[in-house]
C-alpha angles and dihedrals in degrees: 000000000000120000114202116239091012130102099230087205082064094035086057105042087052092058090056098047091058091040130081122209086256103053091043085060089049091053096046124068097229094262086057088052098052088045085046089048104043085045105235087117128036124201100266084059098053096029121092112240082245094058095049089050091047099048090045092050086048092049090045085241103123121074129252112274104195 
């Protein structure tokens, strides 16, 4: 999922930096896990735009929009 104005690789290593293991496996169906795990797929690529929004403002990583 692109993000304009936004690398994806970064995009990517930053949500795994603010996920566990745990909460990654909460976030994936099974079959998403195994493609996560093996590496054919990252998790920009099995994430929802939403979830992604919604990690990064938990985490205070996104920047304010007002």
């Amino acid at each position: 999922m692109p993000i304009p104005g936004y690398d994806p690789e970064d995009i990517d290593d930053t949500l795994e930096d603010l996920l566990t293991t745990e909460e990654k496996q909460e976030y994936l169906t099974d079959e998403e896990w195994e493609s996560y795990r093996s590496g054919d797929e990252s998790l920009l690529d099995l994430l929802e735009s939403s979830e992604i929004k919604s990690i990064f403002e938990r985490r205070g990583k996104l920047p304010d929009s007002s």
